[in-house]
C-alpha positions as MATLAB code, in Angstrom:
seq = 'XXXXXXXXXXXXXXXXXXXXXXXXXXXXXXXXXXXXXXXXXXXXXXXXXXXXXXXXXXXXXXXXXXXXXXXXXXXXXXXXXXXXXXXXXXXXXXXXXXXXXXXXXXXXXXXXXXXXXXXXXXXXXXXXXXXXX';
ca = [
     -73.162    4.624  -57.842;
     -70.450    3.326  -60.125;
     -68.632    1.626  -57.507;
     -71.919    0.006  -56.659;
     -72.395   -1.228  -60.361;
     -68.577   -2.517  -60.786;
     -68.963   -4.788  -57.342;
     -72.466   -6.166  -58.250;
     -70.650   -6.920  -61.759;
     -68.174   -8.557  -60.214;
     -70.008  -10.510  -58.140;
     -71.534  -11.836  -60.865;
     -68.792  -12.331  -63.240;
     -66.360  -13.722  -60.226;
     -68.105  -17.368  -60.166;
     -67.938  -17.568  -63.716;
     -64.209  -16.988  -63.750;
     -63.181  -20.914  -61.956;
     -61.496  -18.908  -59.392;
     -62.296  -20.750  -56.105;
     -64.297  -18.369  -53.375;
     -64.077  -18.470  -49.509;
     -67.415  -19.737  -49.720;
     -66.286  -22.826  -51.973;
     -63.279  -23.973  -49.677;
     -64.189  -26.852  -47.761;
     -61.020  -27.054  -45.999;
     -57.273  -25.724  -46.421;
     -53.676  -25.543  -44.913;
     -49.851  -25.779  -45.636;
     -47.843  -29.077  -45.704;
     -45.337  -30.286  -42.984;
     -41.716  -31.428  -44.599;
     -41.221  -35.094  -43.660;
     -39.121  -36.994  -46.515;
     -39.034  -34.172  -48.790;
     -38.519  -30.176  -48.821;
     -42.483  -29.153  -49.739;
     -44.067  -25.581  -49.651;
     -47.018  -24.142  -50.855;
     -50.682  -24.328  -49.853;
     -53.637  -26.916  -50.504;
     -57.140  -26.086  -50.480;
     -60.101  -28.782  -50.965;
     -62.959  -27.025  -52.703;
     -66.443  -27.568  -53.667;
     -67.023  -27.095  -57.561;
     -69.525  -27.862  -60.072;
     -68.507  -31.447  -60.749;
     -67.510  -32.246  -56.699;
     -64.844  -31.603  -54.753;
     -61.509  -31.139  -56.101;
     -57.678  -30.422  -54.544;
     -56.388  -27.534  -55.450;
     -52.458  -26.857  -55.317;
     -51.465  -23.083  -54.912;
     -49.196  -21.529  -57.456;
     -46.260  -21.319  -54.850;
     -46.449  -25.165  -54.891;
     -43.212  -26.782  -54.940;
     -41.060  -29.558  -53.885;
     -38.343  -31.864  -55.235;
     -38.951  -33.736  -58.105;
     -39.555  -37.565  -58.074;
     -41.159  -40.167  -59.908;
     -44.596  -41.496  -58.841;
     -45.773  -38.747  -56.983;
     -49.222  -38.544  -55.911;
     -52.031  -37.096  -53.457;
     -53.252  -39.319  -50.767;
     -56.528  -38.334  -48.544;
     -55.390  -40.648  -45.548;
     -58.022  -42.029  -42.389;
     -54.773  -41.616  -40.151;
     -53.321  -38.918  -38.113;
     -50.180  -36.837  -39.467;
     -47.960  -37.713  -37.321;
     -48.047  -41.964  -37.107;
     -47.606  -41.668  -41.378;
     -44.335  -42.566  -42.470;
     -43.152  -43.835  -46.214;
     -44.074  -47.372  -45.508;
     -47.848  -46.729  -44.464;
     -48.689  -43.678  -46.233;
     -50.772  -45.135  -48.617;
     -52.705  -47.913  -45.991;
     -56.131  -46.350  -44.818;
     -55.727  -43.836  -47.566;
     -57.664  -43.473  -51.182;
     -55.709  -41.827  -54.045;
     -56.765  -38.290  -55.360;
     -54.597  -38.592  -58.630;
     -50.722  -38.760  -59.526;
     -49.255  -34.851  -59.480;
     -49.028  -33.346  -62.617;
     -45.759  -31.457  -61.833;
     -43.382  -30.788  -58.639;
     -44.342  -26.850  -59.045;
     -47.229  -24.895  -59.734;
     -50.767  -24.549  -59.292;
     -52.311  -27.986  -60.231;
     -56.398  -29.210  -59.518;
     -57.298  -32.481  -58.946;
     -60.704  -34.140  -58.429;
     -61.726  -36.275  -55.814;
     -62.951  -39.324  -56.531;
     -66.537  -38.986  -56.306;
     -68.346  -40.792  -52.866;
     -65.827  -39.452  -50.697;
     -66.550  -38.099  -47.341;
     -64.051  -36.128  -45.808;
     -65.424  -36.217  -42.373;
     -63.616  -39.850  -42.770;
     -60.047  -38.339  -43.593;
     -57.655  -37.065  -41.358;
     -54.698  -36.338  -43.647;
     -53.864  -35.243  -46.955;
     -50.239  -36.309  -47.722;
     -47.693  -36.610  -51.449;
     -46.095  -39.554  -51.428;
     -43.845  -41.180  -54.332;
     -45.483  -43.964  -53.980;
     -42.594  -45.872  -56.280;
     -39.638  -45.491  -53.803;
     -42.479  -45.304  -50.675;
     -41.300  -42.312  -49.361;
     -43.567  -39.826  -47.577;
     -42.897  -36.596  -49.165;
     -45.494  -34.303  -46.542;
     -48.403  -34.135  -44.770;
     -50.894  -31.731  -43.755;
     -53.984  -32.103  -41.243;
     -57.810  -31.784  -42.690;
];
C-alpha cells in the first residue's frame, strides 16, 4: 500500500516539478558535428506557455560568438555555413556552449514545416551541427 501512495504522489508532484515527461516531448535526437565538435541531446517539448527547446545537461561544444538555434525548412544534409540560416526561423541566441539551457519557440510555429534544427554562429556563418526533426 505504501508503494502505491508514494507513486500516486509522485505522479502528482512530478508535473509540478518543470521536469519535461515522455508525454511532453514532441520530438528529440542528438546533433551531427559539421563545423564544430557538438554533443549532447535536444528535445522539443510541449509546456505551459508552448513549445520550447530544451538542451540536455551533457550539452557542449566549442565556444564562439553569435551562436544560436535555428529550426530550418531544409534537409540536414544540403545545410552548410552559408545557408544555414535561409528557410530557417531563429529559436533564440544560446545562452552558453555547455549545459542544460531552454529556449522557447517563437509562438505560431508549426513544426510539421521544419526539417532541421541546427547552431550556427551566425557572425562568422559557420554551421556548427545539425540534427533531423
Amino acid at each position: 500500500m505504501k508503494t502505491v501512495v508514494a507513486l500516486v504522489t509522485l505522479l502528482l508532484i512530478a508535473p509540478l516539478s518543470g521536469t519535461a515527461l515522455a508525454s511532453d516531448i514532441e520530438m528529440s535526437g542528438s546533433w551531427t558535428q559539421k563545423e564544430s565538435k557538438i554533443a549532447g541531446q535536444w528535445s522539443i517539448v510541449q509546456d505551459g506557455d508552448g513549445l520550447r527547446v530544451h538542451l540536455s545537461d551533457d550539452f557542449k561544444t566549442k565556444s564562439a560568438p553569435d551562436l544560436k538555434i535555428f529550426l530550418s525548412r531544409d534537409a540536414p544534409d544540403v545545410l552548410n555555413g552559408k545557408n544555414a540560416t535561409r528557410n530557417a526561423v531563429l529559436v533564440a541566441p544560446l545562452d552558453s556552449a555547455k549545459g542544460g539551457q531552454s529556449f522557447a519557440i517563437p509562438e505560431g510555429i508549426d513544426l510539421s514545416e521544419f526539417r532541421t534544427i541546427l547552431i550556427q554562429c551566425e557572425k562568422y556563418s559557420k554551421l556548427w551541427g545539425v540534427a533531423t526533426l
